[in-house]
C-alpha positions in Angstrom: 7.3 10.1 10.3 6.3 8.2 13.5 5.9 4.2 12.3 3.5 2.3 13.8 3.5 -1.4 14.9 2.4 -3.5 12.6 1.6 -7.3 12.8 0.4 -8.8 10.1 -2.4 -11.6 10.6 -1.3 -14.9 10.4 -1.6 -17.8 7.3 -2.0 -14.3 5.3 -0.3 -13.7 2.0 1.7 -10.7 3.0 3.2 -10.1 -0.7 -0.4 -9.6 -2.2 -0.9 -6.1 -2.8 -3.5 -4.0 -0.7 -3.0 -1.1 0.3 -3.1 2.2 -1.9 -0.3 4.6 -1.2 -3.1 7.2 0.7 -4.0 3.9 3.2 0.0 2.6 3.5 0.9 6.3 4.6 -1.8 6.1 7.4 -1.0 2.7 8.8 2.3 3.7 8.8 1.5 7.6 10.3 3.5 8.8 7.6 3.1 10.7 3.9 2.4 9.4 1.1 5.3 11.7 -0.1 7.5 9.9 2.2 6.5 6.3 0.6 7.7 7.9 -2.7 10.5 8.8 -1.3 11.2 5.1 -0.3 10.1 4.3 -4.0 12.1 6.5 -5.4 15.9 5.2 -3.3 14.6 1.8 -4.0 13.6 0.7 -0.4 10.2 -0.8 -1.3 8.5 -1.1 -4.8 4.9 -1.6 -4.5 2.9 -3.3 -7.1 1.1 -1.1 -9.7 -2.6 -1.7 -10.4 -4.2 -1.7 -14.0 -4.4 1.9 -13.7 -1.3 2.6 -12.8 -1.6 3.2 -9.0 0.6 2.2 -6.3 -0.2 -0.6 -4.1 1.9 -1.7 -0.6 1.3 -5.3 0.6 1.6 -6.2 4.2 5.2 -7.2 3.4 6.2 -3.3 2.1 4.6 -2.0 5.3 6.5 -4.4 7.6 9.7 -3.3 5.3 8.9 0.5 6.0 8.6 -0.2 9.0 11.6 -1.6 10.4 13.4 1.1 8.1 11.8 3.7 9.7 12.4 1.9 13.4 16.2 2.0 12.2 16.1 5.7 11.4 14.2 7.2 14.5 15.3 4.6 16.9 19.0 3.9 15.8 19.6 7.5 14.7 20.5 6.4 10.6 19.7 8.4 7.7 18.3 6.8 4.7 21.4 5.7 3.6 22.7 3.7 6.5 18.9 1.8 7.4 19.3 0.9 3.6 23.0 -0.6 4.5 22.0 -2.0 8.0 18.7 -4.0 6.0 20.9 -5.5 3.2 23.4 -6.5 6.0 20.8 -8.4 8.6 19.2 -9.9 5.2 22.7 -11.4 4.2 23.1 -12.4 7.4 19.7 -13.8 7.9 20.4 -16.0 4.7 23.6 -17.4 6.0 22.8 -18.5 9.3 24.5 -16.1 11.0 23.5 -14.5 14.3 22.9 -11.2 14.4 24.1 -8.7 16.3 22.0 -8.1 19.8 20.8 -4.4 19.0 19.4 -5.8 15.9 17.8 -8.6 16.4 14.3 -7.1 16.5 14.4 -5.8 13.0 12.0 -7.3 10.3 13.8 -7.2 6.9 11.6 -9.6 4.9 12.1 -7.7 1.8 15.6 -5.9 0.9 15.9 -2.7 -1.1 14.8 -3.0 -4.5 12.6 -5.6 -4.0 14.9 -8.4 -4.3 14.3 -11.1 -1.8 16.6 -13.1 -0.2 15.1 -14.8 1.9 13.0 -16.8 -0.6 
């Protein structure tokens, strides 16, 4: 579950969905059972099409990503880069600095797909 660096292009719509689950898993070197696993604890919640299939926009993968950064890189399970996102997003929507080990971590979208920073 290695995530890989992702950089979205720029004046892109990154909430328009893309990406079926089989293509998310690959930019993101993961499985797909892994993004249902994400689904499932509410970490991202992709778009369905008309027939019912998953799809990730550039936003979900940049999501995964920085939860997978804080898992590998920061030693947290599930649990705790679920905590850590909903933290930085509160205090992204304050105005409040964040703390210097975190201040790399994209968290444009927070668990559930509720944004904040709308």
């Amino acid at each position: 579950m290695t995530g890989a660096a992702v950089r979205p292009g720029h004046g892109r719509d990154l909430d328009k969905p893309l990406y079926t689950i089989g293509i998310a898993a690959d930019i993101l070197a993961t499985t797909t059972r892994t993004l249902m696993m994400y689904e499932h604890f509410g970490l991202v919640v992709p778009r369905r099409s008309g027939n019912n299939r998953r799809l990730f926009s550039e936003r979900d993968i940049l999501s995964i990503s920085a939860i997978e950064r804080l898992m590998q890189g920061r030693g947290l399970n599930l649990a705790g880069a679920r905590y850590v996102t909903e933290c930085l997003q509160l205090l992204d929507a304050n105005g409040i600095p964040r703390p210097v080990g975190l201040a790399d971590v994209d968290v444009n979208q927070s668990p559930g797909g509720l944004r904040l920073d709308t």
